[in-house]
C-alpha positions as CSV (number, residue, x, y, z in Angstrom):
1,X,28.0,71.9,51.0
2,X,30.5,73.2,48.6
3,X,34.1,74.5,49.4
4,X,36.6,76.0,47.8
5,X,39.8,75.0,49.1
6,X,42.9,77.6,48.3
7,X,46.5,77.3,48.1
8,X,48.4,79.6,48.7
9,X,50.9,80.4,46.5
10,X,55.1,80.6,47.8
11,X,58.6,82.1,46.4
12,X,58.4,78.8,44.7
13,X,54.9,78.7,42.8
14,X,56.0,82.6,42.2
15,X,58.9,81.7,40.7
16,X,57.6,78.7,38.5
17,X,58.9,76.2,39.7
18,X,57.5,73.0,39.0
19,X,56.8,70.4,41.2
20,X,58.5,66.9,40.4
21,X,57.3,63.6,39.6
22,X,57.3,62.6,43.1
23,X,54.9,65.6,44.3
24,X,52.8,64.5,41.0
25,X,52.1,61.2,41.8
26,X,50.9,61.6,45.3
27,X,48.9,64.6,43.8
28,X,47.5,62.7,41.5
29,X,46.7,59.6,43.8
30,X,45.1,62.4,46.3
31,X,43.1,63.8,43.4
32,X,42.1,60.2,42.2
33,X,40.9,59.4,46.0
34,X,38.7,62.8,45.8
35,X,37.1,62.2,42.2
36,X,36.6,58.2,43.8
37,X,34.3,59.5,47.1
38,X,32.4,62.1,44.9
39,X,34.0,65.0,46.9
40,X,36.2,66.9,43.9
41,X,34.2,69.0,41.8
42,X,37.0,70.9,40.5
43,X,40.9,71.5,40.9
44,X,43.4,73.3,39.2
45,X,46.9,75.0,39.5
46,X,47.7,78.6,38.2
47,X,50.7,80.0,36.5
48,X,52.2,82.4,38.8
49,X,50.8,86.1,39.2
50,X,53.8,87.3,36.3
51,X,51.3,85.9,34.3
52,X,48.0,87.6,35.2
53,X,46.8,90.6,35.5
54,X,44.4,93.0,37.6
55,X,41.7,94.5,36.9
56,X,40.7,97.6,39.2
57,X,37.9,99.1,38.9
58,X,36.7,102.7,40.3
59,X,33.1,103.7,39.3
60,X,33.3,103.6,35.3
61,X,37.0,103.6,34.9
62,X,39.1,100.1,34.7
63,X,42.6,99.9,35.2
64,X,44.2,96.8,34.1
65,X,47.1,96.0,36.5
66,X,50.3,93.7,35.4
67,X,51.5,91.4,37.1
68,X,53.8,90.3,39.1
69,X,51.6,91.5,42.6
70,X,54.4,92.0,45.6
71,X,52.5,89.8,48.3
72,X,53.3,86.4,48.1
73,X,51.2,85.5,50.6
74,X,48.2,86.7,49.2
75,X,48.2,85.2,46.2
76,X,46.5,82.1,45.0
77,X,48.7,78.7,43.5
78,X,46.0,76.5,42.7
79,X,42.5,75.4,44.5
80,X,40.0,72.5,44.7
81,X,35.8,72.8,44.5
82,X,34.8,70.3,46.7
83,X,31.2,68.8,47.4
84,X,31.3,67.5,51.0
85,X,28.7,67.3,53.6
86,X,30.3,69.2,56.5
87,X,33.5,72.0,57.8
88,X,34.7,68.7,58.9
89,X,34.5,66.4,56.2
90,X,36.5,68.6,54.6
91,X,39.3,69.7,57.1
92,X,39.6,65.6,57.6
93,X,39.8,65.5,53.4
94,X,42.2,68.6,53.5
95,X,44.8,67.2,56.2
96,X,45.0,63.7,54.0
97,X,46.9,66.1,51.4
98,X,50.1,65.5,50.4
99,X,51.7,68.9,51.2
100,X,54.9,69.1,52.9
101,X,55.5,71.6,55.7
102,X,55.3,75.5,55.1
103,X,52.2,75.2,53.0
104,X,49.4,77.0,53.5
105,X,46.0,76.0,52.7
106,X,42.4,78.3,53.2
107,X,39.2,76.5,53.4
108,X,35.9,78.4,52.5
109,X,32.2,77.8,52.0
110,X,30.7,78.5,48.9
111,X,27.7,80.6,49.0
112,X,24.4,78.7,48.1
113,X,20.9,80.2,46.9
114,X,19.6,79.7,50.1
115,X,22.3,81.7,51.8
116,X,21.0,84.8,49.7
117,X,17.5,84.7,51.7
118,X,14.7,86.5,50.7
119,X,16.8,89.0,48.2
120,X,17.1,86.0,46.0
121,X,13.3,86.0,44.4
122,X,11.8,82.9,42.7
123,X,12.7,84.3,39.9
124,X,16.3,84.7,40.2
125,X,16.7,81.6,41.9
126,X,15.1,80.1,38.4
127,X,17.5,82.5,36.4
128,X,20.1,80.7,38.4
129,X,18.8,77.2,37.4
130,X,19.4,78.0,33.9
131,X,22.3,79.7,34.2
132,X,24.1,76.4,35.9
133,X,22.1,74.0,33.5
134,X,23.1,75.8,30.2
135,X,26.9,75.7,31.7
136,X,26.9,72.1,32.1
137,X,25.0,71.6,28.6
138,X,28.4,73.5,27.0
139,X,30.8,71.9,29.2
140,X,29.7,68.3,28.2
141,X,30.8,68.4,24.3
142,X,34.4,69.6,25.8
């Protein structure tokens, strides 16, 4: 099972403020321990939202929003992709973290093809396939 694994972001992470070398190391020894068992797929941290944009859209018409976006505790700091075999391989992966207190952290399944049911035809499931394969034919020259 996949999982993406959000943090939330915080005045902090809003404010872009840095973490410091001590948060950085255990970070990276966490993230070493992930890629180690097989269970990180992916993982990243995002500028804060004064750096993005929105993009509404309402029938045919898009609206590009600027950021800054007012609820803090919406909004998204970084996340982790993680391959795991259970909810509670990866709550026992998750609470290993090194966060300190007041940080929030959402935990959701990925959708798989075989959550999609009949809807998802032979042939979109194979569509699918080489969608994923030609992705990770591009992303192995980078």
């Amino acid at each position: 099972m996949r999982f993406m694994v959000i943090v939330k972001a915080n005045a902090d992470s809003e404010a872009g403020v840095m973490p410091d070398e001590k948060i950085l190391s255990a970070m990276g020894k966490y993230n070493e321990e992930l890629v180690k068992a097989g269970v990180m797929l992916a993982g990243e941290g995002l500028h804060p939202s004064s750096k993005g944009v929105r993009v509404k859209f309402s029938g045919a018409k898009r609206t590009v929003i600027d950021g800054p976006f007012a609820e803090t505790k919406e909004l998204i700091a970084g996340f982790w992709l993680w391959q795991v075999d259970s909810m509670a391989q990866a709550i026992e992966w998750l609470k290993r973290a090194p966060f300190d207190g007041g940080t929030e952290i959402e935990l959701r399944p990925v959708f798989e093809a075989e959550d999609f049911g009949a809807e998802f035809t032979p042939e979109l499931r194979e569509q699918e396939a080489r969608l994923r394969a030609r992705v990770d034919q591009q992303h192995k020259g980078a």
